[in-house]
FIKOLZA-1660 file (N, C-alpha, C; in steps of 0.1 Angstrom, whole numbers, plus 5000, padded with zeros to 4 digits):
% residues 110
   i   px   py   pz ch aa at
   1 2118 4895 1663  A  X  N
   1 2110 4883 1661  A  X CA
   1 2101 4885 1649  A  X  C
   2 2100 4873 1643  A  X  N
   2 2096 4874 1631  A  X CA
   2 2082 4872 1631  A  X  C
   3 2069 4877 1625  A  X  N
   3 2052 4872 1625  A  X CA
   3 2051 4862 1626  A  X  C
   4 2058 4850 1625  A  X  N
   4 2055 4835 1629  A  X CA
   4 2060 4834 1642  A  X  C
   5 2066 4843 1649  A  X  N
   5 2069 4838 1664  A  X CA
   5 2085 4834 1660  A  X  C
   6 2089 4836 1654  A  X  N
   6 2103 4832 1654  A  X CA
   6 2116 4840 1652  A  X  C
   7 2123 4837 1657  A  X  N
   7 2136 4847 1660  A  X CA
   7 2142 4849 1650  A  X  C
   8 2138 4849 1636  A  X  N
   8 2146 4851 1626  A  X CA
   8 2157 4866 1624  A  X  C
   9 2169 4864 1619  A  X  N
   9 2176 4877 1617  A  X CA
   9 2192 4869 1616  A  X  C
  10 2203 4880 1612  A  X  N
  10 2216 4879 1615  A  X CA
  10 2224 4882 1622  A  X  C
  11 2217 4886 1632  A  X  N
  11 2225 4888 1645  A  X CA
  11 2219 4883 1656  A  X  C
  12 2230 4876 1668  A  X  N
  12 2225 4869 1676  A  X CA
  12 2213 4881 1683  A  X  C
  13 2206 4873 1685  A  X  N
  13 2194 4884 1696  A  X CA
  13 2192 4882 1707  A  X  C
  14 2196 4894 1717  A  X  N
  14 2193 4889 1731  A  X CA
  14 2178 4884 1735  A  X  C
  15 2175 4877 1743  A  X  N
  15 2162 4874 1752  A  X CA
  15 2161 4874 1766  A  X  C
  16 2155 4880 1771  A  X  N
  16 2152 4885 1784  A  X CA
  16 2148 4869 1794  A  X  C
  17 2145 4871 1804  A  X  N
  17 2141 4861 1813  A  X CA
  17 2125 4857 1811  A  X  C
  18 2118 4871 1812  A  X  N
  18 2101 4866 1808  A  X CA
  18 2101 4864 1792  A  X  C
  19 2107 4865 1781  A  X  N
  19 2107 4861 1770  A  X CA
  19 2110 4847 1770  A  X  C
  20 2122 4844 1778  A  X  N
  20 2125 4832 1780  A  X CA
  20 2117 4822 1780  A  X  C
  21 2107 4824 1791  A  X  N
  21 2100 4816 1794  A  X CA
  21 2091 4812 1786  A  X  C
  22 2089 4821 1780  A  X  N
  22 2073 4816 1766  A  X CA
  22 2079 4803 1762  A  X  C
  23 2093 4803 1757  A  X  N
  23 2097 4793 1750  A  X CA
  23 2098 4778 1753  A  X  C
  24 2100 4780 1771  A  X  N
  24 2103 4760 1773  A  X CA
  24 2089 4758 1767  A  X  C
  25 2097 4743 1764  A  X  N
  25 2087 4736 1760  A  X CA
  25 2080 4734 1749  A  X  C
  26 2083 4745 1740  A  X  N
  26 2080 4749 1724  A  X CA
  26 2093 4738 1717  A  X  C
  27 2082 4729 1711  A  X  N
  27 2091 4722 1704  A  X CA
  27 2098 4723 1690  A  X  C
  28 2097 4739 1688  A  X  N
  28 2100 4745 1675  A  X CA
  28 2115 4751 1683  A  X  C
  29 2119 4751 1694  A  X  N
  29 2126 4755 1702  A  X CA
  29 2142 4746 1705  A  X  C
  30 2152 4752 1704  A  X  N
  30 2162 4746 1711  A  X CA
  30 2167 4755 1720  A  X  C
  31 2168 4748 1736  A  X  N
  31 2176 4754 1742  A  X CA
  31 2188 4751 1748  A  X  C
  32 2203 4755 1744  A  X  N
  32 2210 4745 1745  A  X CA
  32 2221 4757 1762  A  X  C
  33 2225 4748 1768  A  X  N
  33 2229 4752 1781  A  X CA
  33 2246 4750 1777  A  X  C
  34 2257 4758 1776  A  X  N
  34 2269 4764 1775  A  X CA
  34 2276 4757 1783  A  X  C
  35 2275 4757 1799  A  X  N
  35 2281 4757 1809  A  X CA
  35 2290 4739 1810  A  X  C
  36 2295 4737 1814  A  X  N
  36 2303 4729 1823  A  X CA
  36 2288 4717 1826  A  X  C
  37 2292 4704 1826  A  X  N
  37 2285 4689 1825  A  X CA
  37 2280 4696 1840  A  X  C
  38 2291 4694 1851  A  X  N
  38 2285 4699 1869  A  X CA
  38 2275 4710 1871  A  X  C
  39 2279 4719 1863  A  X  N
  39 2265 4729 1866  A  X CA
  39 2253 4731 1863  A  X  C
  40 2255 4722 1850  A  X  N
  40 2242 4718 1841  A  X CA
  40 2233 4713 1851  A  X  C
  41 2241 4703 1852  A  X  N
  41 2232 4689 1866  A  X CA
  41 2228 4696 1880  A  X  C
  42 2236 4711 1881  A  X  N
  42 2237 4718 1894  A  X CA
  42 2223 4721 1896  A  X  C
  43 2220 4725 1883  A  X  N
  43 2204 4730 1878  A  X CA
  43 2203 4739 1867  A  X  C
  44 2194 4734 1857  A  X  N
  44 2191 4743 1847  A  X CA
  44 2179 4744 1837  A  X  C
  45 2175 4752 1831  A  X  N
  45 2166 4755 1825  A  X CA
  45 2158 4743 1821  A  X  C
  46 2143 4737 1820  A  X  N
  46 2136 4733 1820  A  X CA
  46 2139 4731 1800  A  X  C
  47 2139 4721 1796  A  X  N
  47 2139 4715 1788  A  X CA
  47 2156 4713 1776  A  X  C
  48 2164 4722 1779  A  X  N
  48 2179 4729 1779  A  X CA
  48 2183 4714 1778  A  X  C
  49 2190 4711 1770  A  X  N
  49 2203 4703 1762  A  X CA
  49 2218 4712 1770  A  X  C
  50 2223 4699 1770  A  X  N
  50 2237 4701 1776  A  X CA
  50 2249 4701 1764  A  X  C
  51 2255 4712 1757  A  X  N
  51 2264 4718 1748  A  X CA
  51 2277 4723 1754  A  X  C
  52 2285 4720 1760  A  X  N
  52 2293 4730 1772  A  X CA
  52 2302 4736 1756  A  X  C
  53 2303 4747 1761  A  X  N
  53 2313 4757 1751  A  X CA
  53 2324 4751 1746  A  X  C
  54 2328 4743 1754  A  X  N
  54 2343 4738 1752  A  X CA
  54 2340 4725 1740  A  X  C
  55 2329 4722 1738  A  X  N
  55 2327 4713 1730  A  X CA
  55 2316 4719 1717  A  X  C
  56 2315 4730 1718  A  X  N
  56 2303 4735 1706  A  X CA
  56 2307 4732 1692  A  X  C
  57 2317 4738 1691  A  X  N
  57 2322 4738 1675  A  X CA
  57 2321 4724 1671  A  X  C
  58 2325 4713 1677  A  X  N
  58 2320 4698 1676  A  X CA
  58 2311 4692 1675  A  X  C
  59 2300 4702 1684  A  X  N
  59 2286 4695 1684  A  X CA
  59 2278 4698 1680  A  X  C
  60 2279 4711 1676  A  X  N
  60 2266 4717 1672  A  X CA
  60 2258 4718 1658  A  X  C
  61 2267 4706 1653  A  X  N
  61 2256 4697 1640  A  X CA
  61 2243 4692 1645  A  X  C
  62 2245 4687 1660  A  X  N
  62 2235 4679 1672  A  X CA
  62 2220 4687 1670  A  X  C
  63 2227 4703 1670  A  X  N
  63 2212 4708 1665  A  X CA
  63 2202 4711 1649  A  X  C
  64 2195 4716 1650  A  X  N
  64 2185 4715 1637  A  X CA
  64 2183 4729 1635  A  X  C
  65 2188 4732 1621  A  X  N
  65 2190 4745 1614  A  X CA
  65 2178 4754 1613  A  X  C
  66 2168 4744 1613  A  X  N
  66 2152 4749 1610  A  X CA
  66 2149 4756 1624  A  X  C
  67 2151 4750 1635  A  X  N
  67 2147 4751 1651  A  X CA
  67 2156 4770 1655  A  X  C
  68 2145 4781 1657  A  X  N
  68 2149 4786 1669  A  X CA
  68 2160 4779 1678  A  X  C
  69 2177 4790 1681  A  X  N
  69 2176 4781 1688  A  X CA
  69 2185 4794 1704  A  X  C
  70 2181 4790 1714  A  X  N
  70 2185 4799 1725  A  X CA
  70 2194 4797 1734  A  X  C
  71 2201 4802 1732  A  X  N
  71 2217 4796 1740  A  X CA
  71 2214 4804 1752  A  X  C
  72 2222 4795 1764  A  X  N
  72 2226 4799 1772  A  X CA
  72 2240 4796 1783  A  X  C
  73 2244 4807 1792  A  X  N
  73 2256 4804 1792  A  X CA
  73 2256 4808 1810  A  X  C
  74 2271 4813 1811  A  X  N
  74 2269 4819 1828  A  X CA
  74 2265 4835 1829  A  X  C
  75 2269 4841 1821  A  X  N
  75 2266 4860 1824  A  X CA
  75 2263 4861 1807  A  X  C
  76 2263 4851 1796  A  X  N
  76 2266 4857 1783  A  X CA
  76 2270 4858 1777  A  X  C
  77 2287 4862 1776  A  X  N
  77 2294 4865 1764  A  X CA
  77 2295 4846 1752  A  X  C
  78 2299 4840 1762  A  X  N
  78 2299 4828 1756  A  X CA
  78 2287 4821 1748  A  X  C
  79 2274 4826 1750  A  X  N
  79 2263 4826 1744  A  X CA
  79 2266 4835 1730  A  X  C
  80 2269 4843 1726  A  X  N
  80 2270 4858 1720  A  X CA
  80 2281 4847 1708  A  X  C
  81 2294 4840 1713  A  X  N
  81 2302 4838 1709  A  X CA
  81 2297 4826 1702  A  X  C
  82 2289 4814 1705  A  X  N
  82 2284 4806 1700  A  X CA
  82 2271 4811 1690  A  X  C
  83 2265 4818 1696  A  X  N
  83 2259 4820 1686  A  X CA
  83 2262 4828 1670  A  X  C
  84 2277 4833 1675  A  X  N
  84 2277 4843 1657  A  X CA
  84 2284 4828 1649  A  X  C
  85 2291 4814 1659  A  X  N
  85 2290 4800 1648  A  X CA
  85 2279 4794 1640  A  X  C
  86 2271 4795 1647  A  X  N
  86 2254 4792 1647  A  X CA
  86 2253 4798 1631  A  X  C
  87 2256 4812 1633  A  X  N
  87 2244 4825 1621  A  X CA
  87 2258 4823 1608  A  X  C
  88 2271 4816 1611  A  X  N
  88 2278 4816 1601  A  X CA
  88 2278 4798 1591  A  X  C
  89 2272 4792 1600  A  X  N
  89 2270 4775 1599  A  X CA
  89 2252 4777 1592  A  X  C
  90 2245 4787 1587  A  X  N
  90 2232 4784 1584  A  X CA
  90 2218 4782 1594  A  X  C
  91 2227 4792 1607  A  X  N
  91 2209 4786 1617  A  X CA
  91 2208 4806 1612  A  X  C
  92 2197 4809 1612  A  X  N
  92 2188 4820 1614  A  X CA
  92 2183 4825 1624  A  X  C
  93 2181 4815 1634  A  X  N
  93 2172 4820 1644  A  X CA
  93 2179 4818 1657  A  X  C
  94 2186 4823 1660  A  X  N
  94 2191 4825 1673  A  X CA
  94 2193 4837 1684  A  X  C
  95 2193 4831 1696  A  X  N
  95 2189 4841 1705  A  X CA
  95 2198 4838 1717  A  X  C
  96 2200 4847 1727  A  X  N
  96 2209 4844 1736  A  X CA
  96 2204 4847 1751  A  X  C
  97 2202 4842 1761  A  X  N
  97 2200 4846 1772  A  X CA
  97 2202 4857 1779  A  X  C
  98 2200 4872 1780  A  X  N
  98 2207 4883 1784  A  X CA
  98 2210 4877 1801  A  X  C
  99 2225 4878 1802  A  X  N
  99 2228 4879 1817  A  X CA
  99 2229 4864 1818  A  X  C
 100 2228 4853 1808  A  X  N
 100 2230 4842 1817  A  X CA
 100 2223 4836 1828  A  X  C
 101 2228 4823 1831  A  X  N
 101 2220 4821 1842  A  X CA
 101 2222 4827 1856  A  X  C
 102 2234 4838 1853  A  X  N
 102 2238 4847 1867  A  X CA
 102 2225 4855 1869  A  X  C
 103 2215 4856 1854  A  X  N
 103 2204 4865 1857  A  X CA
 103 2190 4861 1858  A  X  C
 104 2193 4847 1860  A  X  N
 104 2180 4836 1858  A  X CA
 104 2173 4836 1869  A  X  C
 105 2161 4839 1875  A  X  N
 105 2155 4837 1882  A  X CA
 105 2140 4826 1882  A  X  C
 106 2141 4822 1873  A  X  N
 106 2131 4813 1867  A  X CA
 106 2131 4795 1875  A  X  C
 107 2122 4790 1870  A  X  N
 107 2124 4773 1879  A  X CA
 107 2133 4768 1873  A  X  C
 108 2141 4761 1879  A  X  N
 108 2153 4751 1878  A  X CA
 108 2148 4736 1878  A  X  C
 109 2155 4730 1871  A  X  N
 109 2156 4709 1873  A  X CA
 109 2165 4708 1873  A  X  C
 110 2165 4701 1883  A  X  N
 110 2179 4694 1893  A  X CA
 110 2179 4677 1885  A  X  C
% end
């Protein structure tokens, strides 16, 4: 992380669950949720945009190159994999959920 608080670098960077948390709600922040439309809605991260993998390569003009942005997925890899599109399309600041939300123990919105 960079002296302004931001994830700047060229490789995706993992983020832990209490790092996580600093971030909802930081509107310098994107956090975009990987998974399937149903699990999204099942419950997920507190401010998290719905991106399901299967549609990233399509959408992910939706986000803002300037914005931090923190993927997340079910265990990870697919966060890892979205994010090296991200660091090759001009975003800088990307970060990935370690463990997914298999490892999420944080508050949920239903």
């Amino acid at each position: 992380m960079s002296k302004d608080g931001k994830m700047a670098s060229k490789e995706v960077q993992p983020i832990g669950e209490a790092d996580m948390e600093k971030y909802i709600g930081n509107s310098d922040v994107s956090i975009v949720d990987l998974r399937e439309s149903d699990l999204y809605r099942d419950g997920h991260i507190q401010g998290a945009i719905n991106i399901s993998f299967a549609e990233f390569q399509s959408r992910m003009k939706e986000l803002d190159p300037k914005k931090s942005v923190i993927l997340v997925c079910h265990v990870g890899p697919m966060g890892e994999a979205s994010g090296q599109l991200l660091l090759q399309n001009g975003f800088h600041m990307v970060s990935n959920l370690s463990g997914g939300m298999a490892n999420w123990n944080g508050k949920l919105v239903r």
